[in-house]
C-alpha positions as CSV (number, residue, x, y, z in Angstrom):
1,X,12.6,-26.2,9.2
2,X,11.9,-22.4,9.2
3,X,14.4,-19.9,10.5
4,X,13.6,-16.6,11.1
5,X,15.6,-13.6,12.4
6,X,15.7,-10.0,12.8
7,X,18.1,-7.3,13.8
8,X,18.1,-4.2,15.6
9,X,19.2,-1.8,18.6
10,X,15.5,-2.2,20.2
11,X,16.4,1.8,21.2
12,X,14.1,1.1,23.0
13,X,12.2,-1.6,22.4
14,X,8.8,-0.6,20.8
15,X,5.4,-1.7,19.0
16,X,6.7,-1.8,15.4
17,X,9.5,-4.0,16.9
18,X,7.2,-6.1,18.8
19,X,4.4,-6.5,15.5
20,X,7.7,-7.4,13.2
21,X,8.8,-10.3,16.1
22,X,5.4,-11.5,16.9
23,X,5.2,-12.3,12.7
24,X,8.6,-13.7,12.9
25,X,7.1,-15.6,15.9
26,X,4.2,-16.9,14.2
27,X,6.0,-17.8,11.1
28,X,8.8,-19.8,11.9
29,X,9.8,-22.7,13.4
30,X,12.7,-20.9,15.2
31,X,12.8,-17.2,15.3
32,X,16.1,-15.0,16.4
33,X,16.7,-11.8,17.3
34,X,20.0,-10.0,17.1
35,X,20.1,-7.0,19.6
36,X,23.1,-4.9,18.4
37,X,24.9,-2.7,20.6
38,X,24.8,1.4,20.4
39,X,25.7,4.3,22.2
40,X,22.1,6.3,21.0
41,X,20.9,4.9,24.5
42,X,21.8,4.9,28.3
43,X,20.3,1.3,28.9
44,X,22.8,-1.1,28.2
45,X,22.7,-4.3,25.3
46,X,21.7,-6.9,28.0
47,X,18.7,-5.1,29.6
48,X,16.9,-4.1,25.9
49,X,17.4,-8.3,25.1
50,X,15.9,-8.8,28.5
51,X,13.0,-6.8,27.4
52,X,12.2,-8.8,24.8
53,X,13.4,-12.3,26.6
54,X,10.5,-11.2,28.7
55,X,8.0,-10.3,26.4
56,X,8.8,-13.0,24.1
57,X,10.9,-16.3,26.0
58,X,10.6,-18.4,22.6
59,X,12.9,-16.2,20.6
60,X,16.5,-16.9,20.9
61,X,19.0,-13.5,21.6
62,X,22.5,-13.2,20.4
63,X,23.8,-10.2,21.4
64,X,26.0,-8.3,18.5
65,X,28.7,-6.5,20.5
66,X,31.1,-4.1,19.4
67,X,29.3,-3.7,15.7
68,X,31.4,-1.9,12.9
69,X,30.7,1.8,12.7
70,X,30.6,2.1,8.9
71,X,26.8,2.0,8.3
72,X,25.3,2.5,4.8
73,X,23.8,0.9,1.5
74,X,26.8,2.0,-1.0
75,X,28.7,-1.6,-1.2
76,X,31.5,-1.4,1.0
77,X,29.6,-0.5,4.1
78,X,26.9,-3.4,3.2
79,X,30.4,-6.0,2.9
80,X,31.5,-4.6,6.3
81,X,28.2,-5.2,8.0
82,X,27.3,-8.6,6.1
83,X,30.6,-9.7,7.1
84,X,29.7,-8.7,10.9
85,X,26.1,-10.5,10.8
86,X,27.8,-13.9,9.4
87,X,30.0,-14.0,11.8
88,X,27.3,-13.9,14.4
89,X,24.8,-16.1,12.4
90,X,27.6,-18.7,11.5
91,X,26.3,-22.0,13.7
92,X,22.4,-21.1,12.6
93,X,20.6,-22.3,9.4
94,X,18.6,-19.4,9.0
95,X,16.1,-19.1,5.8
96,X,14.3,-15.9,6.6
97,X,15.5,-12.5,7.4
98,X,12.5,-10.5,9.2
99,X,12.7,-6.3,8.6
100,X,11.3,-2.8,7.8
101,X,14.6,-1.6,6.3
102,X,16.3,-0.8,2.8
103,X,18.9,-2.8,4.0
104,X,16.9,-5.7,3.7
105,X,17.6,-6.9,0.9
106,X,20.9,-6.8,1.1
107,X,21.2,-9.0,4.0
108,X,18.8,-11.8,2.5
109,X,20.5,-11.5,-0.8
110,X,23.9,-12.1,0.7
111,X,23.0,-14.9,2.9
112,X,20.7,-16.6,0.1
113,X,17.7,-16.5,2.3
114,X,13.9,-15.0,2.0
115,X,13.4,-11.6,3.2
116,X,9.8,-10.7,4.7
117,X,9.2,-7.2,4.4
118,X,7.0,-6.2,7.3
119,X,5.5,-2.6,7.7
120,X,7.9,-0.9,5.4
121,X,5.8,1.9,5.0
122,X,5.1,2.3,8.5
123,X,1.9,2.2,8.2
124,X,0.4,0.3,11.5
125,X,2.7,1.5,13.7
126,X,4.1,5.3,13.0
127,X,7.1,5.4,15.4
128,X,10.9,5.0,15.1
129,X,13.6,4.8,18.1
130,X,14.4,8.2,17.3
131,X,10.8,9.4,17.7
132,X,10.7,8.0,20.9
133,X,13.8,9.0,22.2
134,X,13.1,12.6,21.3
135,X,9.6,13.2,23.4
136,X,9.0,10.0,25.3
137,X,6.1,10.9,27.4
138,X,4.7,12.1,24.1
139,X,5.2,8.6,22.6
140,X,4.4,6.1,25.8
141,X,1.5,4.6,23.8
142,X,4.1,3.2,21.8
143,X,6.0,1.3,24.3
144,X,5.6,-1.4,27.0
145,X,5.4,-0.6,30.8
146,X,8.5,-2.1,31.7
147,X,10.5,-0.3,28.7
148,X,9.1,2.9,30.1
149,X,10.4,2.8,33.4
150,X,13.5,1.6,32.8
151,X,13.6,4.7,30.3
152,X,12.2,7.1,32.4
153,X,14.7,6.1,35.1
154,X,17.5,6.0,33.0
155,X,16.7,9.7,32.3
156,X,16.4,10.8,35.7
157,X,19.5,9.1,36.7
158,X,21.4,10.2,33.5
159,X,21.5,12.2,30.5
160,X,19.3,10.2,28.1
């Protein structure tokens, strides 16, 4: 049996997200996504795993709460965060680990598992978080309708 994951803060959820789950999705027998919490965003961990519960009700969410702050690729930091993951991961037999990151290979080398490289280059879809955080009306086309307005009224209700 095939079992995929993926990680992320989904701040917000958008289209490269979505393309990297829908190939998890498509590829797996089981397919995981690990939304991990942050402070880059006023919508809270549960609402950006409902966005994808929604979009997608096959994958399973674990929610990775209270994450270490020491992020980075020098070996320490990758220890600290692989340590984190496992802990989450511990009752799953995963075999692939789905991402667009450096860290990548770190993860699937520490767990003994595949990594699938998807859009690394960024090539089909040309966002990040951070772009859309930064100008999100200039970005929409980037995100789903209901990310949107729960972003859009996050900002009007708060500083975003």
């Amino acid at each position: 049996m095939k079992i995929g994951f993926t990680i992320g803060k989904f701040a917000p959820l958008h289209k490269g997200h979505q393309y990297l789950i829908e190939k998890g999705i498509k590829e797996m027998d089981e397919f995981y996504v690990i939304v991990y919490e942050t402070n880059v965003i006023d919508i809270e961990i549960e609402q950006r795993a409902k966005w994808i519960k929604k979009l997608y009700p096959k994958v399973k969410i674990l929610l990775a709460k209270n994450p270490p702050s020491q992020y980075g690729l020098d070996e320490e930091s990758v220890k600290i965060q692989i340590d984190y993951l496992k802990n989450i991961i511990k009752d799953i037999s995963v075999t692939h680990f789905y991402n667009s990151e450096p860290y990548g290979k770190y993860v699937a080398k520490s767990l003994d598992i595949k990594e699938i490289q998807v859009d690394r280059l960024r090539e089909k879809y040309t966002i990040s978080g951070t772009k859309i955080r930064e100008n999100l009306n200039e970005n929409i086309e980037y995100i789903e309708e209901i990310v949107y307005r729960e972003i859009k009224s996050s900002k009007e209700n708060k500083s975003y």
